[in-house]
C-alpha positions in Angstrom: 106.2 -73.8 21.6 107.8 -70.1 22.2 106.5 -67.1 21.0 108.9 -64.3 19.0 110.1 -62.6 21.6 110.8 -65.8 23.8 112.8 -66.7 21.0 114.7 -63.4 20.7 115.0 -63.2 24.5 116.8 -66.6 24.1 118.8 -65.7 21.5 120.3 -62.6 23.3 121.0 -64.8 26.0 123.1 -67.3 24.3 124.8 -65.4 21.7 125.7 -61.6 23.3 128.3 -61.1 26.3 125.9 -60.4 28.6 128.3 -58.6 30.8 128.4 -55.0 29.1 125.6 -53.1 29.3 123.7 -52.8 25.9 123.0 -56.4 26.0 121.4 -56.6 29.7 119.7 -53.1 28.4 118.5 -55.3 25.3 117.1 -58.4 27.4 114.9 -56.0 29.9 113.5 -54.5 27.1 112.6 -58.3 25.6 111.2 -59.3 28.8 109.0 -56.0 29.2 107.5 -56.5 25.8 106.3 -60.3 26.8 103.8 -59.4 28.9 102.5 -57.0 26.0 102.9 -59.5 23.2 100.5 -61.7 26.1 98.0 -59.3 26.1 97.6 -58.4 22.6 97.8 -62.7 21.8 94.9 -62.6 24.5 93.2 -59.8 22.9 93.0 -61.6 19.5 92.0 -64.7 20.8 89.3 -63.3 23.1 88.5 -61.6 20.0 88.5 -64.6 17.5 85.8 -66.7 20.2 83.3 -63.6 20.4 83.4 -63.5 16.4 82.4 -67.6 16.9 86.2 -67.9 14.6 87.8 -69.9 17.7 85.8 -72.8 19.7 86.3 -73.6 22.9 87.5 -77.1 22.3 89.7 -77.4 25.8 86.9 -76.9 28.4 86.3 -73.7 29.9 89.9 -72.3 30.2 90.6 -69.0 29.9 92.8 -67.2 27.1 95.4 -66.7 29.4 95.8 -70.2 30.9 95.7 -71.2 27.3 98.3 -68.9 26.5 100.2 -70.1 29.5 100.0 -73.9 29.0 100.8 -73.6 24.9 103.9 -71.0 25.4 105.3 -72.8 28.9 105.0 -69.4 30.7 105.7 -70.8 33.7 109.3 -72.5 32.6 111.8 -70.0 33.3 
């Protein structure tokens, strides 16, 4: 699964020359909003389990590996 913005990052990527400038000005700014897109998913999720909304059905891992093993933050 992909978030938004790994979506739109893609998108850039395979539809805009990404010689010219705009468009390799347009994916930086992408890739500096992922890691705030991260922390604000993290945020509501930390968020969700303190309001008891969210159990902690997959052991004791932490928001962010969660977040990391559903969105495949490591695959580049």
């Amino acid at each position: 699964m992909k978030t938004p913005m790994q979506e739109l990052l893609e998108w850039i990527r395979t539809t805009l020359p990404m010689d010219l400038e705009t468009p390799r000005m347009i994916e930086q700014k992408i890739e500096s909003m992922l890691e705030k897109e991260k922390e604000r998913m993290c945020g509501f999720a930390e968020y969700t389990r303190k309001c008891g909304f969210l159990s902690d059905q997959r052991g004791l891992m932490t928001t962010e590996e969660l977040y990391d093993q559903t969105f495949n933050t490591k695959e580049k």
